[in-house]
C-alpha positions as CSV (number, residue, x, y, z in Angstrom):
1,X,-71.0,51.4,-136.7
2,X,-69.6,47.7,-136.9
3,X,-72.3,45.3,-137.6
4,X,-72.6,42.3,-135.6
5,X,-69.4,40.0,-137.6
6,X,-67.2,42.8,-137.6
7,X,-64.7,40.8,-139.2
8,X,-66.7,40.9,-142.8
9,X,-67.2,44.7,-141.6
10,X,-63.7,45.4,-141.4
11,X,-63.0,43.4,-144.8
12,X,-65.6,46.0,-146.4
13,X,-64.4,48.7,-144.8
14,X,-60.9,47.8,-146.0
15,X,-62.0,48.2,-149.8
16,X,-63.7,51.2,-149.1
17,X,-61.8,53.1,-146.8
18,X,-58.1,52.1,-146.4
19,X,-56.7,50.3,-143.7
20,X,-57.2,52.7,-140.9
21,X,-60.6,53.9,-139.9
22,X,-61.4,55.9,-136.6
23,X,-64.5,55.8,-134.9
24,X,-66.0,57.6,-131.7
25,X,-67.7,54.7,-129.8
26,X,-69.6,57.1,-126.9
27,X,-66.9,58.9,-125.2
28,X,-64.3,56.8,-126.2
29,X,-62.6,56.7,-129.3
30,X,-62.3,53.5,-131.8
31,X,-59.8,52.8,-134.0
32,X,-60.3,49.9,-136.9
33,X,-57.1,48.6,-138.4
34,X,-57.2,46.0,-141.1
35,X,-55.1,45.0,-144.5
36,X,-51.4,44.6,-144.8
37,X,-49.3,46.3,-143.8
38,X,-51.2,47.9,-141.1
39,X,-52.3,44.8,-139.1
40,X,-48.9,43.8,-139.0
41,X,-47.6,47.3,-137.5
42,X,-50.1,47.7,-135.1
43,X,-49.7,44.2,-134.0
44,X,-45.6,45.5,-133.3
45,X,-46.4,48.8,-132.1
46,X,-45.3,49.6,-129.0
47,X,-47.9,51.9,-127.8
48,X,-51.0,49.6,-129.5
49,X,-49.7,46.5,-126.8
50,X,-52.2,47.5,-123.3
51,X,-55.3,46.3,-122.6
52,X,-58.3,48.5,-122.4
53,X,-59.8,48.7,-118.9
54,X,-63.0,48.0,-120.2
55,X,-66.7,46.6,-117.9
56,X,-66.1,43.3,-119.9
57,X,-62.8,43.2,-119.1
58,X,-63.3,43.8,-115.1
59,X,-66.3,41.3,-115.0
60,X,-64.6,38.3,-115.7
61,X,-61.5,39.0,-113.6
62,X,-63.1,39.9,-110.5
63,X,-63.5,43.9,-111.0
64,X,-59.5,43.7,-111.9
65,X,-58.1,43.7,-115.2
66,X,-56.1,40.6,-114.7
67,X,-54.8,37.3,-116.4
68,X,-52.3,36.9,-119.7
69,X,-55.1,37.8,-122.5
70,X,-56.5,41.3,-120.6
71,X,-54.1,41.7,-118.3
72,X,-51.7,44.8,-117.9
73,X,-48.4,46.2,-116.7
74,X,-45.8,44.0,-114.3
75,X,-48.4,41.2,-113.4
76,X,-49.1,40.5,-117.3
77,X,-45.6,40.5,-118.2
78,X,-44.5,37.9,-115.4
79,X,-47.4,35.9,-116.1
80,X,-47.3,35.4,-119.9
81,X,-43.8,34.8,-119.6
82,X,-44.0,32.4,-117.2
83,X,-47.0,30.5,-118.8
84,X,-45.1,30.2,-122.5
85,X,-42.2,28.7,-120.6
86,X,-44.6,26.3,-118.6
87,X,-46.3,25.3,-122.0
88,X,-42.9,25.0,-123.6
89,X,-41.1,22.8,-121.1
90,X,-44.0,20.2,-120.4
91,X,-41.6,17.2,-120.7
92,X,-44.6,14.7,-121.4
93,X,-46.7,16.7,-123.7
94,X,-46.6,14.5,-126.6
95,X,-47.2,11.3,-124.3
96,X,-50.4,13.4,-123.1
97,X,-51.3,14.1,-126.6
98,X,-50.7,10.2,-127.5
99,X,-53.4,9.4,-124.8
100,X,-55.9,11.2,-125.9
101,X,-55.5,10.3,-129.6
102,X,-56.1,6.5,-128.2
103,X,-58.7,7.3,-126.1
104,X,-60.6,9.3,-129.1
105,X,-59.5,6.1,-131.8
106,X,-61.2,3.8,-129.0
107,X,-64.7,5.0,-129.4
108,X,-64.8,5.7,-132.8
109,X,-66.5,2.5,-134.7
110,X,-65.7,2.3,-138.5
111,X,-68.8,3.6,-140.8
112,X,-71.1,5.4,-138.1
113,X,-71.9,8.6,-138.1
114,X,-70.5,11.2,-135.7
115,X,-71.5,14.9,-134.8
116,X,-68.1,16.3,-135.5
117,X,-68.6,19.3,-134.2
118,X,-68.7,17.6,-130.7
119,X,-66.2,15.2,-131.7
120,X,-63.0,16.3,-130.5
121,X,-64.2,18.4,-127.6
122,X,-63.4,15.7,-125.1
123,X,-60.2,15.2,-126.3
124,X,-59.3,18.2,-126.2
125,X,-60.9,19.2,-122.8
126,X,-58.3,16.3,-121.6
127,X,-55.3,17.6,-123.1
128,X,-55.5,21.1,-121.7
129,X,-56.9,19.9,-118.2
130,X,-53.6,17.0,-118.2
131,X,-51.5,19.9,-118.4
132,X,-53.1,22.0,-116.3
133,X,-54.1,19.8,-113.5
134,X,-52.3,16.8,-113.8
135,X,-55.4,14.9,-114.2
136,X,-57.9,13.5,-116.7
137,X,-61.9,14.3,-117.0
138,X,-64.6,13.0,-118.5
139,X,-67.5,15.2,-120.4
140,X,-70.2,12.4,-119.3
141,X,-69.5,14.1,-115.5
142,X,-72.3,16.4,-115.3
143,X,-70.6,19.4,-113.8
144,X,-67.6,19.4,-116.7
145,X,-70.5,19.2,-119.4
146,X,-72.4,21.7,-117.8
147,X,-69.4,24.1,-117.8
148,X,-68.3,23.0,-121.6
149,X,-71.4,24.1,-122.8
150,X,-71.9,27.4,-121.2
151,X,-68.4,28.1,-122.1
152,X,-69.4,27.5,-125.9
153,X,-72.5,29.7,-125.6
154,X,-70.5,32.1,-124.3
155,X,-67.6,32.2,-127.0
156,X,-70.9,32.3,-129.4
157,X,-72.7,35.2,-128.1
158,X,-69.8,37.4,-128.3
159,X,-70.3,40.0,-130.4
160,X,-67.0,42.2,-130.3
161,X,-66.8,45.6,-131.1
162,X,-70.6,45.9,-131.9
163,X,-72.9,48.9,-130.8
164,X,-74.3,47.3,-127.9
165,X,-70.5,46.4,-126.7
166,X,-69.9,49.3,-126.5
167,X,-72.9,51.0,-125.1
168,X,-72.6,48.1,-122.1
169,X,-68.9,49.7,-121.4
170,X,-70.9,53.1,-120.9
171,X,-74.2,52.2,-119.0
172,X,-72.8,48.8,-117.4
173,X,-75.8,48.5,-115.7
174,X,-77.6,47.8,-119.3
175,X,-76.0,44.8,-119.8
176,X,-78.5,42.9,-117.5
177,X,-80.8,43.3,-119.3
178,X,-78.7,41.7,-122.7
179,X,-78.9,37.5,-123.4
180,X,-75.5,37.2,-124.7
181,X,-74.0,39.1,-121.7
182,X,-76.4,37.2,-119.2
183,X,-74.5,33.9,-121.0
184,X,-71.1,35.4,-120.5
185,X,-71.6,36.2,-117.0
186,X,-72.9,32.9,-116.7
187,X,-69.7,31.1,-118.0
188,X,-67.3,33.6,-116.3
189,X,-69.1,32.3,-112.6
190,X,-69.1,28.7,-113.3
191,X,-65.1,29.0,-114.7
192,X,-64.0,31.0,-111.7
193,X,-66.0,28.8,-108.8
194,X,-64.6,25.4,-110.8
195,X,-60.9,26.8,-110.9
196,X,-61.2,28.2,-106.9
197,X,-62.2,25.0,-106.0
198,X,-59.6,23.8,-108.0
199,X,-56.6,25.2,-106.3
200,X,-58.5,25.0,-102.9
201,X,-58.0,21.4,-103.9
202,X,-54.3,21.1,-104.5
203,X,-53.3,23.5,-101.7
204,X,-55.2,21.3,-99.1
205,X,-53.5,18.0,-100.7
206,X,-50.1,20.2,-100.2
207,X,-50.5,20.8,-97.0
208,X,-51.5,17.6,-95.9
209,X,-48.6,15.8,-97.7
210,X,-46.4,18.1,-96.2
211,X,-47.6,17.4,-92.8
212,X,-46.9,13.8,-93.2
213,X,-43.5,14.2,-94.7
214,X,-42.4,16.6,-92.2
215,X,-43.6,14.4,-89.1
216,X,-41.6,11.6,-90.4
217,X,-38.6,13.0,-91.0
218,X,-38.6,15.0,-87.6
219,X,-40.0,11.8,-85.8
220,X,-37.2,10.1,-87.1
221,X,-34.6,11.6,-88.2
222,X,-32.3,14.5,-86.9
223,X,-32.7,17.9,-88.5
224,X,-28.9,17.1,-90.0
225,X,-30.4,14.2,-91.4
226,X,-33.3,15.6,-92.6
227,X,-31.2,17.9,-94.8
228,X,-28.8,15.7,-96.0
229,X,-31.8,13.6,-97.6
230,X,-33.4,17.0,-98.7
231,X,-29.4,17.5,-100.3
232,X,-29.6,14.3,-101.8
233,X,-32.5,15.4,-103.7
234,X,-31.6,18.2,-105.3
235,X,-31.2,17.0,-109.1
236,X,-35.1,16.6,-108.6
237,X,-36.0,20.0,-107.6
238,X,-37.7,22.8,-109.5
239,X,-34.1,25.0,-109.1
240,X,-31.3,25.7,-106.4
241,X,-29.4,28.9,-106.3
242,X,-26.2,30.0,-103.9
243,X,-26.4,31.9,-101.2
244,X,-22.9,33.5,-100.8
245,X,-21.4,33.5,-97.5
246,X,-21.2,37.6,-97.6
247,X,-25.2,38.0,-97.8
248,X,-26.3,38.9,-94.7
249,X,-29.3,36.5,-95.0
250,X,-26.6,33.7,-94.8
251,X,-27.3,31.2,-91.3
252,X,-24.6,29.6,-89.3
253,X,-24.6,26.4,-87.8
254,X,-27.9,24.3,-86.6
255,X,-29.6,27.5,-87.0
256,X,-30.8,26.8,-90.6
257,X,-32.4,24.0,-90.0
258,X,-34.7,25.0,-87.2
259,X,-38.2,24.9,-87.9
260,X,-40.7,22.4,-89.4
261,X,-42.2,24.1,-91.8
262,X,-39.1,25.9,-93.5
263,X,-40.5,28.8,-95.3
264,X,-43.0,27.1,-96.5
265,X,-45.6,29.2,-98.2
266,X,-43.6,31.9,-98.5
267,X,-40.4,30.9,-100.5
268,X,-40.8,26.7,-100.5
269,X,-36.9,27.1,-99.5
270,X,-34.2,25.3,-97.0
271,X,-30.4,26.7,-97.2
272,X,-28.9,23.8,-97.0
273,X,-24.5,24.1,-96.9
274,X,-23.0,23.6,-100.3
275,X,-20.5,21.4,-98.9
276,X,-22.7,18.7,-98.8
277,X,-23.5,19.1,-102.3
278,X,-21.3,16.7,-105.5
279,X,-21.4,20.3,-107.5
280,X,-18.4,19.4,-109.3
281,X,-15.1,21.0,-109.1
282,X,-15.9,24.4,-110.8
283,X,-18.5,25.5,-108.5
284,X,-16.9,23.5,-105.3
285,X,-13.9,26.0,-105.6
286,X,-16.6,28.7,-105.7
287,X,-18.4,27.2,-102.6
288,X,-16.0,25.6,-100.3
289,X,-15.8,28.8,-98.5
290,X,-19.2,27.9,-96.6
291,X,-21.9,28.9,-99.0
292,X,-25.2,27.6,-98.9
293,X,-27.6,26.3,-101.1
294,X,-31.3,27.3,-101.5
295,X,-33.2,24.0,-102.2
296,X,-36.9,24.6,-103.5
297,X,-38.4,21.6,-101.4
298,X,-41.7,22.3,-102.8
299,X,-40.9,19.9,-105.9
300,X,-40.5,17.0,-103.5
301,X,-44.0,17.1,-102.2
302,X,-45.4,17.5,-105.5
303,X,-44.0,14.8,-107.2
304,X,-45.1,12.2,-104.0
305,X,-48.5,13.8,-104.1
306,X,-48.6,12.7,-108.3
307,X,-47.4,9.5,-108.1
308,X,-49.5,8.4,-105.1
309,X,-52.6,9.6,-107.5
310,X,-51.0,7.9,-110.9
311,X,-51.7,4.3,-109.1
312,X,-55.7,5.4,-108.2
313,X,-57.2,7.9,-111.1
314,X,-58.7,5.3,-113.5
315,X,-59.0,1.7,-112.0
316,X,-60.5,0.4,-115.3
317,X,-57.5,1.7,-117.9
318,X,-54.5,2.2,-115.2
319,X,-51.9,1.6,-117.9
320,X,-52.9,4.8,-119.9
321,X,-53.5,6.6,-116.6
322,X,-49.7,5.9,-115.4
323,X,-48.4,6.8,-118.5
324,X,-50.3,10.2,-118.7
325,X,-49.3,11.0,-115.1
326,X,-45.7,9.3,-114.9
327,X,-43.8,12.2,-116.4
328,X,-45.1,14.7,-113.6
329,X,-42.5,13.5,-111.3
330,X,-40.1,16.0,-113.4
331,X,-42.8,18.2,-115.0
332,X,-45.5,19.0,-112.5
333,X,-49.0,20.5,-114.1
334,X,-49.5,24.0,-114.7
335,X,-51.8,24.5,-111.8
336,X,-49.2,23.3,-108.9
337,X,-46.4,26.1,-110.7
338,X,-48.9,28.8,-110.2
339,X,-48.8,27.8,-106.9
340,X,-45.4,27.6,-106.2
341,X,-44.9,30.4,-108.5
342,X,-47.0,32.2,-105.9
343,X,-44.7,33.2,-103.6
344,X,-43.5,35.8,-105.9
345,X,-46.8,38.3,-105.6
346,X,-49.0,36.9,-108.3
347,X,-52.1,36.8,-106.5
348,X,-54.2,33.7,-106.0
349,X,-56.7,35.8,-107.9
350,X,-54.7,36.0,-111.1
351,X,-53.5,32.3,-110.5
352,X,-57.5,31.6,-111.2
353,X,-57.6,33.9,-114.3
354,X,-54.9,32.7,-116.1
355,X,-55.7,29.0,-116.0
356,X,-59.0,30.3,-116.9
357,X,-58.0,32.1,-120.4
358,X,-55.8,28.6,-121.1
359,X,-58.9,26.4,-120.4
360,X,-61.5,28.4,-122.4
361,X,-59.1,29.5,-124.9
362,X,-57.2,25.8,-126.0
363,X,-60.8,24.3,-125.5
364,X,-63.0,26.3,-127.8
365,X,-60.0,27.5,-130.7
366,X,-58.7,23.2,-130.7
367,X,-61.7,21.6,-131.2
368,X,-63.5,24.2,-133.6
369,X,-59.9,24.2,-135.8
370,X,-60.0,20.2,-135.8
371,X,-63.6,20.4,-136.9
372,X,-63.0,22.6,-139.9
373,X,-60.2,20.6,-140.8
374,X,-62.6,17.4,-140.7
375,X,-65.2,19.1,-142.7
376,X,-62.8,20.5,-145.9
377,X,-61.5,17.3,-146.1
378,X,-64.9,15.6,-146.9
379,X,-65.9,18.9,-148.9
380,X,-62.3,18.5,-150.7
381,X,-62.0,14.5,-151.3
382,X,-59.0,15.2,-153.7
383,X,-57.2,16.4,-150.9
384,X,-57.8,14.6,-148.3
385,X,-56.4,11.6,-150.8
386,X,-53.0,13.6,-151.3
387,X,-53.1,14.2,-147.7
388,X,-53.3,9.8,-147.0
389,X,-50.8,8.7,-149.4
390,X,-48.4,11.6,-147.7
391,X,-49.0,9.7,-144.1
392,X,-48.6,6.3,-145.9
393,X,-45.4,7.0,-147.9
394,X,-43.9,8.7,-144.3
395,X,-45.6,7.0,-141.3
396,X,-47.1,3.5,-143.0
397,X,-48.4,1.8,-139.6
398,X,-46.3,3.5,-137.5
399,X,-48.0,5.8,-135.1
400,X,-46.7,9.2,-136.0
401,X,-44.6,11.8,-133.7
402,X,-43.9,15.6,-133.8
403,X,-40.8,14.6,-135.0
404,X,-42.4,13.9,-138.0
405,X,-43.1,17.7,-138.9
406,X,-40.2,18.0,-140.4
407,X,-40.8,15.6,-143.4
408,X,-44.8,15.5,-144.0
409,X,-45.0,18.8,-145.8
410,X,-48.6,18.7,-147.3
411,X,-50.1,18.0,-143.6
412,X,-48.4,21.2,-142.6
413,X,-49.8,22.9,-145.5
414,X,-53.3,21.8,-144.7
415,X,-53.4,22.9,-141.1
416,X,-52.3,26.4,-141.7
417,X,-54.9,26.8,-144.8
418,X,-56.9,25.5,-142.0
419,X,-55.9,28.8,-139.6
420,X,-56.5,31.0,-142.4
421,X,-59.3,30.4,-144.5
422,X,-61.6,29.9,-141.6
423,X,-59.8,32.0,-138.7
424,X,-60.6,31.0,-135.2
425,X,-60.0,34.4,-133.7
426,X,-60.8,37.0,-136.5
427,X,-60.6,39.8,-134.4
428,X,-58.1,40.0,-131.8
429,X,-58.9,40.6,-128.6
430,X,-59.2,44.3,-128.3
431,X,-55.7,46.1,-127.6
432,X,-55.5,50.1,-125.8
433,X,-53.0,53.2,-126.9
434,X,-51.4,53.6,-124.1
435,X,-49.7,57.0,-124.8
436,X,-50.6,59.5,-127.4
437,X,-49.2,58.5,-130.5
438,X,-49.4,58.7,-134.4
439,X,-50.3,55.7,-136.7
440,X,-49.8,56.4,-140.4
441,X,-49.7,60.3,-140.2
442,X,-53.1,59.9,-138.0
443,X,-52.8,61.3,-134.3
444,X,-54.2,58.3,-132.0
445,X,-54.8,59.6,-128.4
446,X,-54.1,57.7,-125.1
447,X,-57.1,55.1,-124.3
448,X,-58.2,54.5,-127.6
449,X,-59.9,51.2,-128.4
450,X,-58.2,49.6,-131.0
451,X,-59.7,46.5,-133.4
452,X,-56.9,44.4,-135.2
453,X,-58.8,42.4,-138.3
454,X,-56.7,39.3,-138.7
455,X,-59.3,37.8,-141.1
456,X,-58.6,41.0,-143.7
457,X,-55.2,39.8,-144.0
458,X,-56.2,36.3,-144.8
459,X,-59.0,37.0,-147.1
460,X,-56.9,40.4,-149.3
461,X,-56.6,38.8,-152.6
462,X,-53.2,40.7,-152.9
463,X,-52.2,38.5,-150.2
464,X,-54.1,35.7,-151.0
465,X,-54.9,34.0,-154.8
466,X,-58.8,32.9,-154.6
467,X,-58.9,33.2,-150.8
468,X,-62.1,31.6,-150.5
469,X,-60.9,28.9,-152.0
470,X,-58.7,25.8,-149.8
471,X,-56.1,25.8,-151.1
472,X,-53.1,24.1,-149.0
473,X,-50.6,24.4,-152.3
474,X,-50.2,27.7,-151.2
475,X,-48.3,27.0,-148.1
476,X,-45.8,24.8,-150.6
477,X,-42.7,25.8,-152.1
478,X,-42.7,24.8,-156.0
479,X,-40.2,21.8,-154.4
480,X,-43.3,20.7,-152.4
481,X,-41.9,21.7,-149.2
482,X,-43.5,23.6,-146.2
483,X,-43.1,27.4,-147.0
484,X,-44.5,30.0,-144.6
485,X,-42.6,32.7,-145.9
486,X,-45.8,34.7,-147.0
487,X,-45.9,37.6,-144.0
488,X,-49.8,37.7,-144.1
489,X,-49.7,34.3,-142.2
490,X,-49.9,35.0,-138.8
491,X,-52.5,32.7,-137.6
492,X,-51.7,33.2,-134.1
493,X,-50.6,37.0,-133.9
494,X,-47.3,39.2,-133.9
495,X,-45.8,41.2,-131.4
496,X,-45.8,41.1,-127.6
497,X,-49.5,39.8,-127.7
498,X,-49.4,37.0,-129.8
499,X,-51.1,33.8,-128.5
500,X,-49.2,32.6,-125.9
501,X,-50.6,28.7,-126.8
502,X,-49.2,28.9,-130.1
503,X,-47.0,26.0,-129.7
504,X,-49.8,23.7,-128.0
505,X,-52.3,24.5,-130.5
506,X,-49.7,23.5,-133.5
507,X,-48.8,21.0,-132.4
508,X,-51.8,18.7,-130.8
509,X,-53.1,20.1,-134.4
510,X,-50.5,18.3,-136.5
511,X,-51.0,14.8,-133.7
512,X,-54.5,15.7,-134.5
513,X,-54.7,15.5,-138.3
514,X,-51.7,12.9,-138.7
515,X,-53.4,10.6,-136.5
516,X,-56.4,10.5,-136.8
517,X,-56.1,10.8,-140.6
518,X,-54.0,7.7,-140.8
519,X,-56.7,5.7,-140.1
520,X,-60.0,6.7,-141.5
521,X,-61.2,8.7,-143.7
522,X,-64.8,11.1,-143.9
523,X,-67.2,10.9,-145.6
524,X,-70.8,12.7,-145.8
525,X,-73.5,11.5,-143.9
526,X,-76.3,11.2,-146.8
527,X,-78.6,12.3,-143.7
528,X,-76.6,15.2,-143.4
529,X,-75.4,16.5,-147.4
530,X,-76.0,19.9,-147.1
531,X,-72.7,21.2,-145.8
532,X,-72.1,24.8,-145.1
533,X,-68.3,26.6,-144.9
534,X,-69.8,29.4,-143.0
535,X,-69.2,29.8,-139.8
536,X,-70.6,30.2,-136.7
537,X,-69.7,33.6,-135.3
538,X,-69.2,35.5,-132.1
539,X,-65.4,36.1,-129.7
540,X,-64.3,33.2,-132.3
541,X,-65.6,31.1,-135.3
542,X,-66.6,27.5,-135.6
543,X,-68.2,25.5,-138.3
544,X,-72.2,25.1,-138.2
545,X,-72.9,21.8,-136.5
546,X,-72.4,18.9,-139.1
547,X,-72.6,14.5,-138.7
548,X,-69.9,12.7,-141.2
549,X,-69.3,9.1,-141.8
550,X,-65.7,7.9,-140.4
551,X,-64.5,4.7,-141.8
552,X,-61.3,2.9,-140.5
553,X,-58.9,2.6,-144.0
554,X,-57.2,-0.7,-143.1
């Protein structure tokens, strides 16, 4: 059986067994996949894409098998899609990424020593919570620290795919008795109660807003009027679409404005005639005929609701706080589309789950990368060198953008021999054969447990040159430009699972290192000389808790 790092297991097993190796784990049967080119066919395999419906699974998510990392079927399809197209359309993203970069400069002071392994958490805490919420925290609140820290101990007592794991997902009841599971359960209690109260929050605020906006407008204005206005608005609104004058759903007259509340809470919607509309010729010749349009009046509310809190969230830095919150008004947070996108059956249930896997996934897998990053540059002062004269040929002063990707080549390279030597998520999270199938020439039957070994592919020396060794060149062409042509470097997954944060987590990396590397450099703490590359294992990796000098370079 797997021993408790089953991603140096796998590596072993790799050398001695081949890249496929099936295991019976109690009733259920285990498959092991790791090397080239079998992680990468798994990984696309159709069948190897479900989740198993394991006690670990169901424990988290409220007995269901739920959210975008474990979820299933219709429900998982609808909400990973949705979520990547949240995450990809934030309109302020790099302004909230800017923020936090200040914020984090602001209480650094040159030549102290810093626990860098708590570091960045703050930081990144506030990015993913910005686009989630809307709003900014602070780790010195008791309640967020509290939950930060049992959310680490539970990513560290993880032990995937180990004996015990899989004994608890035969006698559940066992797992009481188990500290790592007692930790788990912990964090999964204090993440789920934070997040209800969460959305508890923001539908109450709704509703209230709504209240007030409808008892002006129908205090003091006409329903005609009311619409008009709502008309007016539409360029603001999350979406419209037609409803032609043939579908039977279409209204008549003063009909379709009667009513206060207007669908809301069910579809967030007011038909409002398309005549009204400036649609431009095109569509007017489509809609003259009496069509109406469906306005998503939802939008409206929201955007009132954030800039009434942009004015009041920090009274002691309300510049920064404005600029965080200002471009809301055409991108709302994540947590008030789950909401809205509510009305299409995703239960309030999943709604919690899914912000859950973003919070405790971008949280832990951010700040641990960042960390590692910090700690091979002091172990590697050479590089870290190459890596400041690249920022001040490119940047100089000049506070860098993700524009800037395209042009500072050796950063790039860093980062990803960041993701790989010291992967984040070794293992991925456990995928289920959802039909009997065969996998090179081996019969796999339905329900097996399957365990994908990213780390094997990174650490394969026929992949790899010295891969123990950081080495960024190998992510440079022989021109000295960004090359990820090598197939091995998946950092974040293939295939219909594949992280669904890539694009944050590349990106607030790149602001990460640029910025922060642009002005100071690291050094070791002589207190503190003794530095390890091992990590710290369990669901992911991070680096063994370290102090480093910082010191402003100009």
């Amino acid at each position: 059986m797997p021993s408790i790092d089953l991603h140096f297991t796998q590596q072993e097993w790799l050398t001695k067994y081949g890249g496929v190796v099936g295991i019976m784990m109690g009733p259920r049967p285990g498959l092991f996949i790791q090397g080239a080119p079998y992680v990468q066919d798994a990984l696309k395999k159709p069948e190897f894409q479900g989740r198993p419906e394991t006690h670990d699974f169901k424990e988290r998510s409220y007995g269901k098998i739920m959210g975008i990392f474990t979820g299933n079927g219709a429900q998982w399809q609808v909400s990973r899609k949705f979520t990547v197209r949240f995450i990809k359309g934030v309109k302020n993203f790099e302004d909230i990424l800017q923020l936090e970069m200040d914020e984090l400069t602001s209480r650094i002071k040159s030549g102290q020593s810093y626990q860098i392994d708590d570091l960045f958490k703050e930081s990144t805490v506030n990015i993913i919570w910005t686009i989630l919420s809307g709003m900014r925290c602070t780790v010195a609140d008791q309640r967020i620290k509290s939950l930060l820290d049992n959310l680490t101990n539970s990513f560290r007592s993880g032990r995937p795919g180990s004996p015990l794991s899989s004994i608890f997902n035969i006698i559940p009841p066992l797992s009481r008795f188990d500290e790592g599971k007692r930790i788990q359960r912990k964090a999964t209690h204090m993440l789920r109660g934070f997040f209800k109260v969460s959305f508890n929050s923001f539908l109450h605020r709704l509703r209230l807003l709504w209240e007030k906006v409808a008892l002006f407008f129908f205090n003091d204005f006409s329903p005609l009027c009311f619409c008009l206005v709502l008309a007016s608005w539409l360029p603001l609104t999350i979406g419209a679409y037609i409803l032609r004058k043939s579908d039977p759903r279409n209204r008549k007259g003063h009909r379709c404005f009667a009513g206060p509340i207007l669908y809301l809470g069910q579809a967030c919607q007011l038909w409002v005639p398309a005549s009204w509309l400036n649609l431009g010729k095109k569509l007017w010749r489509r809609t003259c005929a009496g069509d109406f349009i469906a306005v998503n009046v939802m939008f409206l509310y929201v955007s009132t609701l954030f800039q009434k809190y942009s004015v009041h969230r920090d009274p002691n830095n309300p510049d920064l706080q404005t600029k965080a919150m200002a471009g809301f008004t055409t991108s709302p947070p994540f947590m008030i589309e789950l909401i809205i996108f509510q009305v299409h059956g995703v239960q309030q249930e999943n709604l919690i789950i899914v912000s859950m896997d973003i919070f405790s996934a971008g949280y832990e897998t951010l700040s641990s990368s960042m960390a590692f990053a910090v700690l091979y540059m002091i172990l590697y002062p050479a590089i870290q060198t190459k890596l400041h004269q690249e920022l001040d040929e490119h940047l100089g002063s000049r506070r860098p953008t993700l524009d800037d990707k395209h042009h500072l080549h050796y950063v790039q390279a860093i980062i990803h021999e960041v993701f790989r030597i010291n992967t984040i998520a070794p293992i991925t999270v456990p995928h289920c054969c959802m039909e009997n199938t065969t996998f090179y020439d081996y019969f796999i039957p339905k329900d097996t447990m399957i365990f994908i070994s990213l780390w094997s592919l990174f650490h394969d020396e026929k992949n790899f040159e010295e891969p123990s060794k950081f080495k960024p060149e190998r992510f440079l062409s022989p021109e000295g430009k960004f090359d990820k042509s090598n197939p091995n470097a998946i950092n974040f997954g293939i295939g219909r699972r594949s992280c669904a944060g890539d694009f944050v987590a590349q990106n607030v990396m790149f602001l990460y290192v640029t910025t922060f590397f642009q002005k100071y450099s690291v050094h070791r703490d002589p207190n503190n000389p003794d530095l390890s590359t091992k990590a710290m294992s369990g669901f992911t990796t991070a680096p063994q808790p370290f102090k480093a000098i910082i010191r402003e370079r100009y």
